[in-house]
C-alpha positions in Angstrom: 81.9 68.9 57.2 83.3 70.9 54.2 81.1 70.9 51.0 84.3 70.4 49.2 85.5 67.2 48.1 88.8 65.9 48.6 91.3 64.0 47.0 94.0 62.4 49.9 97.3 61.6 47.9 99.2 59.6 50.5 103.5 59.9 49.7 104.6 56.7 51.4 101.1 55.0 50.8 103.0 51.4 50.9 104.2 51.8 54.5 102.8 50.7 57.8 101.5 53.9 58.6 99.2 54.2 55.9 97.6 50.6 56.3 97.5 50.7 60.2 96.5 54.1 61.2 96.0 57.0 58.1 93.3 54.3 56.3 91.2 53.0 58.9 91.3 56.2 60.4 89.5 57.1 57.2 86.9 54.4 57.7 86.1 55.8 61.0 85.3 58.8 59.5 83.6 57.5 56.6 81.6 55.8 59.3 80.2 58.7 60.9 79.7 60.9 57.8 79.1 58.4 54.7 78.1 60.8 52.4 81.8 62.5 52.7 83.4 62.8 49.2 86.8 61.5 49.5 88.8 59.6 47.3 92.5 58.1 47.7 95.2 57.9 45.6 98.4 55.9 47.5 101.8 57.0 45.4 105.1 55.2 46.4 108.2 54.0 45.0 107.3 50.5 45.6 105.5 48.4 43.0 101.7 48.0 44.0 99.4 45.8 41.9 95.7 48.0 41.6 93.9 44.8 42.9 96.4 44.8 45.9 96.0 48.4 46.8 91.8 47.6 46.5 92.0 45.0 48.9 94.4 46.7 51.5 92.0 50.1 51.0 89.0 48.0 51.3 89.9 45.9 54.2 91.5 48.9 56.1 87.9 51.0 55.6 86.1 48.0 56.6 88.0 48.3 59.9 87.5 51.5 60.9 83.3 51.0 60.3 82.6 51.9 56.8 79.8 50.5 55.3 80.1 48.2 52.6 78.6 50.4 49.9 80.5 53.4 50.8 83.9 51.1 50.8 83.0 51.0 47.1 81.9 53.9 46.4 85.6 55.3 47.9 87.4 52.4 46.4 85.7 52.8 43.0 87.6 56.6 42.3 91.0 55.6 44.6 93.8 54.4 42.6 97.6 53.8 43.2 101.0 55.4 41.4 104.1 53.9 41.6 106.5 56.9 41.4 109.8 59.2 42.7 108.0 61.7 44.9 111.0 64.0 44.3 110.8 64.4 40.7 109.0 67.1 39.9 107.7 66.1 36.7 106.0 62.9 38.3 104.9 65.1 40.8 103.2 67.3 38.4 101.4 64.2 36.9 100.4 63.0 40.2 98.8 66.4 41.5 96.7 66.5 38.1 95.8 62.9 38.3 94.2 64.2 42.9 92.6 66.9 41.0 90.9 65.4 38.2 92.7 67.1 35.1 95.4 66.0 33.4 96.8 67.2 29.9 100.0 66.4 27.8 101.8 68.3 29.8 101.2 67.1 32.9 100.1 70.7 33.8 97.6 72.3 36.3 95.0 74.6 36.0 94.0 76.5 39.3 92.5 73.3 40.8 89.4 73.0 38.5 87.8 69.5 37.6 86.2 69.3 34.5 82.7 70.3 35.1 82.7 69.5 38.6 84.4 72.0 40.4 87.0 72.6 42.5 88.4 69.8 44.5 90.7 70.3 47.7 94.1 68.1 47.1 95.5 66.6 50.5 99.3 66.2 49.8 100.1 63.8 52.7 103.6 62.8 53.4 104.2 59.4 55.5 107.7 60.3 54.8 110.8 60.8 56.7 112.1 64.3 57.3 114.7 64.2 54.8 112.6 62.7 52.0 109.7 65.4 53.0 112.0 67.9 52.3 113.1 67.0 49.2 110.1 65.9 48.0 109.2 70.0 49.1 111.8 71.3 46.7 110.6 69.3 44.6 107.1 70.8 44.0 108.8 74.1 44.3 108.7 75.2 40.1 105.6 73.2 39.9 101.8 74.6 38.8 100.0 73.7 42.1 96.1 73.1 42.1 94.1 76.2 44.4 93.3 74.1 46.9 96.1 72.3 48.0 97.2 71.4 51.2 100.3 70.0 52.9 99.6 67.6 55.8 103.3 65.8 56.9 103.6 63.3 59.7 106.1 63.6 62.5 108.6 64.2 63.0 108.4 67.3 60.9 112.3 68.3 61.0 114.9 66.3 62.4 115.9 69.5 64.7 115.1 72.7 65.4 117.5 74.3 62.7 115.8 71.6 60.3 112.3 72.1 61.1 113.4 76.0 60.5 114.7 75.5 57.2 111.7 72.9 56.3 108.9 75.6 57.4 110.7 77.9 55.3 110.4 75.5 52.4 106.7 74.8 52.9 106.3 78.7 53.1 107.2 79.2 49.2 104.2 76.3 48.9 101.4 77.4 50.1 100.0 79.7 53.3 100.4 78.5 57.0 97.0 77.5 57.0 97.0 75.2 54.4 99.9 73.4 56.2 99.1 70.5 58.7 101.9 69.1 60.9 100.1 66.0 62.0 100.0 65.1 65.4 97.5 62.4 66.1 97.4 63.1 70.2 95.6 65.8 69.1 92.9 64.0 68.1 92.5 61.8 71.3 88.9 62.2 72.7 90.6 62.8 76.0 93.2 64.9 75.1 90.5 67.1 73.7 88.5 66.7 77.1 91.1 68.5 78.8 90.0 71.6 77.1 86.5 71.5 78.1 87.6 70.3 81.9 89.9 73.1 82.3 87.5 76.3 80.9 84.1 74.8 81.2 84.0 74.0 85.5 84.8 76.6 87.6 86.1 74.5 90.5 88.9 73.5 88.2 89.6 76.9 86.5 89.7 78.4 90.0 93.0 76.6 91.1 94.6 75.7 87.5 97.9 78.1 88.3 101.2 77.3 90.8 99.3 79.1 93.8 96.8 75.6 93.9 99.1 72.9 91.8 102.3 71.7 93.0 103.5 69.4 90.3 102.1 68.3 87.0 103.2 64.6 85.3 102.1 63.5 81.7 103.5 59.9 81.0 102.7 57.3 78.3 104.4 54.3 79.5 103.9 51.2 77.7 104.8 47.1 78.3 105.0 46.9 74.6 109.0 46.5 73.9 110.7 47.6 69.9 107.7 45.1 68.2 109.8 44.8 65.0 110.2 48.7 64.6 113.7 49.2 64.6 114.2 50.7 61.1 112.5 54.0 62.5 113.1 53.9 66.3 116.5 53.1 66.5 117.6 56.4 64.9 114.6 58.1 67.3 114.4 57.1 70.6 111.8 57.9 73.0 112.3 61.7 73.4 112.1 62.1 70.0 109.0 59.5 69.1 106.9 60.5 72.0 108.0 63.6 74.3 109.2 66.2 71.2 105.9 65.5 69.3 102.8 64.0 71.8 103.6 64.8 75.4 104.6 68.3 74.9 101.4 69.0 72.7 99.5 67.8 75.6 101.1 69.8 78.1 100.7 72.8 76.2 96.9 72.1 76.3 97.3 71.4 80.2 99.2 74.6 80.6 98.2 77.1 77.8 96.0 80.6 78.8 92.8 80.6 78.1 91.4 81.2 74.5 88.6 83.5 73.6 87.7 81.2 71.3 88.1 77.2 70.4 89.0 78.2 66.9 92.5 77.4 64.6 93.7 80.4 65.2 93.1 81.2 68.7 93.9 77.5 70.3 97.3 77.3 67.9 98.0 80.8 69.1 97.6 79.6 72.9 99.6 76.7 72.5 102.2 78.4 71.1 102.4 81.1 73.5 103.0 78.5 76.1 105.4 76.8 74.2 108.1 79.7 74.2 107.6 80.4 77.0 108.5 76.5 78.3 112.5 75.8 79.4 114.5 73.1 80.9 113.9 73.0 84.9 117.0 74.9 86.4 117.9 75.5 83.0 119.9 72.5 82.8 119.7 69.5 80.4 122.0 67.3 83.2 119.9 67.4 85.9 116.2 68.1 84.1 116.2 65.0 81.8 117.3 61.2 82.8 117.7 58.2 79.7 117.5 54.5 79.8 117.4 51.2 78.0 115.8 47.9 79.1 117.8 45.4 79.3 116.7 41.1 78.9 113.3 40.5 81.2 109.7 39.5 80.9 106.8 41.9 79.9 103.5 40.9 79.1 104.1 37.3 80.3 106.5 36.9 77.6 110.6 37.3 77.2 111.9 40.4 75.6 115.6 40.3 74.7 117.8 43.2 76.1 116.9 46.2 73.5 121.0 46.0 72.0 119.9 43.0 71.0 116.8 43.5 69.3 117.1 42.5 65.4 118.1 45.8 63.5 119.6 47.7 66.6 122.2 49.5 66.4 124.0 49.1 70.3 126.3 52.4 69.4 123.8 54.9 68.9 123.1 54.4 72.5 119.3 54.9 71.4 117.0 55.0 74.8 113.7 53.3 74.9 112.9 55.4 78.6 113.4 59.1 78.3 112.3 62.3 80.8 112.7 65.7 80.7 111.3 68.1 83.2 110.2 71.7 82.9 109.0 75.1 83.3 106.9 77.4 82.2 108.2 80.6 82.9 104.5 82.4 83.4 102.8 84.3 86.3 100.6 81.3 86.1 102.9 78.4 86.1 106.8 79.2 87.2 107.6 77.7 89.9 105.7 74.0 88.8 107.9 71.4 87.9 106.3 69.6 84.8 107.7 66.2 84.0 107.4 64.3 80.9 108.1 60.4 80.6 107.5 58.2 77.9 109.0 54.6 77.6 109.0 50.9 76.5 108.8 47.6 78.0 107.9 48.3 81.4 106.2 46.5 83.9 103.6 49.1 85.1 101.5 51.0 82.2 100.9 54.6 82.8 98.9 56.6 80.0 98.2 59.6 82.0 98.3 63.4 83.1 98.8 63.9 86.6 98.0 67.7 88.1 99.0 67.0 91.9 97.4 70.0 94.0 99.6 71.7 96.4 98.6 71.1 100.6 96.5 73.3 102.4 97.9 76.2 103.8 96.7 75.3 107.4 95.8 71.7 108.7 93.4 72.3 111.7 94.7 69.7 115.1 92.7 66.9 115.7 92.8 65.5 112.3 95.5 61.8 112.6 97.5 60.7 109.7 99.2 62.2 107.1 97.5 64.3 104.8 97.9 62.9 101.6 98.3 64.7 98.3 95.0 65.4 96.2 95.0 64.5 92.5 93.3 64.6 89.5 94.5 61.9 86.9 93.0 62.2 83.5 93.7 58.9 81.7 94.9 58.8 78.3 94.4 55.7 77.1 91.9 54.2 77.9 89.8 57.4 78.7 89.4 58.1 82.2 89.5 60.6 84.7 90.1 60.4 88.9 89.6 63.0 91.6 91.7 61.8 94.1 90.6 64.0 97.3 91.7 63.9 101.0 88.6 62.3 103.2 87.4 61.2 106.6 88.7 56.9 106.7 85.6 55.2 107.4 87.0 53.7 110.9 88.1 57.1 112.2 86.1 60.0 111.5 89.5 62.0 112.5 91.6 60.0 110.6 93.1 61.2 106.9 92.6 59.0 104.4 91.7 59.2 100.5 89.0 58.9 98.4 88.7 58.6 94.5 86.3 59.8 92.3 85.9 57.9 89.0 84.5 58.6 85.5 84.2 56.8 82.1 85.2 59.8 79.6 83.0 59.8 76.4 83.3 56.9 74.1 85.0 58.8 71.2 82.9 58.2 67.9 86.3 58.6 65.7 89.3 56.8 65.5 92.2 59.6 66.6 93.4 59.5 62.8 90.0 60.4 61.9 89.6 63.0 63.8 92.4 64.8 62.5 91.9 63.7 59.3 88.5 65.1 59.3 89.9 68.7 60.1 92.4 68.7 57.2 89.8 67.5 54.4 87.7 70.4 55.7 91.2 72.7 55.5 91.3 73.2 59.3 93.9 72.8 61.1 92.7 72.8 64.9 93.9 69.8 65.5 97.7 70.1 63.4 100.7 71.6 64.6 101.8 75.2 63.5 105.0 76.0 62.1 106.5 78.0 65.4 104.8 75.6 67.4 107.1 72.2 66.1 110.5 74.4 66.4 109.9 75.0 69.7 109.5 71.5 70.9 112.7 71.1 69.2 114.6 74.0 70.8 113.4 72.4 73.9 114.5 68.7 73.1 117.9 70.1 71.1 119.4 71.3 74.3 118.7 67.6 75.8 119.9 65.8 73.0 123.4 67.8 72.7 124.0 67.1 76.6 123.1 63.3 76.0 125.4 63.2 72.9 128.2 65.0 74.8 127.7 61.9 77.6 127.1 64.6 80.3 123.4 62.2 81.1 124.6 58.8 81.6 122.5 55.6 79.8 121.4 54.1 82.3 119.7 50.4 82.5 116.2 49.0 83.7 115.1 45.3 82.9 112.3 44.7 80.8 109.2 44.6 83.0 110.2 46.4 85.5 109.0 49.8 86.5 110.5 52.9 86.0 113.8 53.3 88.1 112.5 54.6 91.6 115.6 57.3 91.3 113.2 59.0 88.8 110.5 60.5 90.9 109.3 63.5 91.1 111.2 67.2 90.5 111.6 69.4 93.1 111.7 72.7 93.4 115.0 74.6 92.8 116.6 75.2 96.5 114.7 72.1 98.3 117.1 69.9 99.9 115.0 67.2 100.4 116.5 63.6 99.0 
């Protein structure tokens, strides 16, 4: 934990995000390390009443585990600010008010607090890309405290050629390492297992490349259907919510050369590395990527209406709620591995979950009966799991091929996954955010499927709610094979 304290100034603070994730995620933390000084100050352009905001900080803290005296201790020095984020003289007032000075002027003065020290300002924006960015020019002429730092939720950019220009923005701000791209897979307690399970066992670090893996699969399939969240998901779909931002995070983990050290710079340097050198399978958006929509059914034991009719859906933006794209990752150690992503909504079977499907033995000595099936080690991500699925004897045939599964309980995380990446930015680390070169190539990547899907060249196609995923979907196969 940082000895500095920190002010979190939340842009957006009326919004869902803050109350449901960004606040409790706080608690959580607060939970674990009580004696953190952090204070909150929400700024929006919606009217708040200060006794509102105290209840909603209070009873969001309260549910990620704070104690009660700590709630008021927090509550005590968090306050609220109706403003226009992207006028630059309310800005000014704003980033005074984080850092404990203010003057006439609305000026700032290196960051200092009077008689207290310095104090780290969190400029956290549960904004849209557009507004971020405006709200970035913005703060451009202003006097910015020493210690600020920019943390901005996803999607950071609205393409490749925006994410570009916005980095360049965020650039004349502050340095790259005061910038957090917030990603809150990152801060899963399995996702983060993956690191030690890949470079702290030998018998996994030993096969981890094409000669010993076949195929890899990372899904986060869900039975919840649109749950009211048109406004944002109808102008993002699922490639854009979950495969652009999450999925291809974790694969870079799942896929990224060893570090020498788990440090920023080192594990945001691997990631990155991996992420150039990732491209389309076959280099071809029509046949790597697939797109659907559910249509009327039942999920959860209860009736979803077809997603066109979904209150605040727009049915010609052909927005898909079941997205895949498979890959490549055009190393010694991986070319060769198709690695598919899949995220989608209102399905019948739930599948939170990396796959790393092991390639067959090279020789498969007579005697043995059966098929040999296909070992696997499935790491789940929600909840927190992980299976060894290995080939064994079947217990009524000692020649016989069968499998056996290995089971663990992961560690219960002790922080919420907002809390865990929240902790890293109010210590000005950013481990567990997204670098600049990082987010613009998980555009690239998704760019060249959204132009084909735009162009029609990927047809929409249909599932009912609660169904699975379309059996047409399986797994890629390598370039060449001719198998159906």
């Amino acid at each position: 934990m940082s000895d500095l304290p920190a002010t979190l100034v939340v842009l957006g603070a009326s919004g869902d995000l803050t109350r449901r994730l960004l606040l409790p995620g706080i608690g959580s933390l607060l939970a674990q390390e009580p004696d953190r000084d952090v204070r909150v100050v929400g700024a929006d352009r919606v009217e708040v009443e200060a006794s509102t905001f105290d209840a909603v900080l209070r009873e969001a803290l309260a549910e990620g585990g704070a104690a009660d005296e700590v709630i008021d201790r927090v509550a005590a020095s968090s306050s609220y600010r109706c403003l226009d984020a992207t006028d630059s003289a309310q800005l000014q007032e704003l980033l005074a008010l984080a850092s404990g000075v203010e003057d006439d002027g609305g000026a700032r003065d290196g960051g200092a607090r009077d008689g207290d020290g310095a104090r780290r300002v969190v400029l956290y924006f549960a904004l849209p890309p557009a507004v971020t960015a405006r709200v970035c020019e913005a703060l451009q002429p202003l006097d910015l405290p020493a210690e600020l730092h920019l943390a901005m939720e996803k999607p950071f950019g609205e393409d490749e050629a925006g994410a570009r220009a916005l980095n360049a923005l965020v650039e004349r701000l502050v340095p790259e390492d005061r910038v957090h791209r917030v990603d809150h897979f990152l801060g899963m307690s399995t996702v983060l297992d993956i690191i030690a399970l890949r470079f702290a066992n030998r018998m996994f670090q030993a096969v981890w490349s094409a000669e010993h893996i076949e195929s890899i699969e990372i899904a986060y399939d869900e039975a919840l259907a649109l749950e009211g969240r048109a406004g944002y998901y109808d102008h993002a779909g699922a490639l854009r919510d979950m495969i652009q931002s999450h999925l291809l995070q974790v694969m870079a983990l799942v896929t990224m050369e060893p570090p020498s050290s788990i440090t920023e710079r080192d594990l945001r340097d691997a990631k990155a590395a991996v992420l150039r050198a990732t491209r389309l399978w076959g280099g071809d958006a029509r046949t790597a990527s697939r797109r659907a929509r559910y249509t009327a059914g039942v999920t959860d034991d209860r009736r979803v209406p077809s997603y066109v009719d979904e209150d605040g859906v727009d049915p010609s933006r052909e927005t898909e709620t079941l997205a895949q794209i498979t890959v490549e990752v055009a190393t010694s150690r991986w070319a060769g591995v198709p690695i598919t992503l899949r995220s989608g909504k209102a399905l019948g079977t739930t599948h939170k979950h990396v796959v790393i499907t092991f390639a067959d033995v090279r020789h498969l000595p007579s005697g043995l009966t059966g098929t040999d099936p296909k070992d696997r080690l499935v790491i789940g991500l929600n909840p927190d799991t992980m299976e060894l699925r290995i080939t064994t004897n079947a217990a009524d045939d000692s020649l016989a091929l069968t499998q056996s599964v290995l089971r663990a309980d992961m560690r219960h995380a002790t922080l919420r996954p907002y809390g865990e990446v929240l902790a890293g930015i109010l210590d000005g680390n950013g481990m567990l955010t997204v670098r600049g070169d990082a987010a613009e190539e998980c555009w690239r990547l998704c760019d060249e499927v959204l132009a084909a899907w735009a162009d029609g060249e990927v047809p929409l196609e249909d599932y009912p709610a609660g169904s699975d995923v379309p059996e047409s979907w399986g797994p890629a196969l390598p370039p060449g094979d001719d198998a159906a």
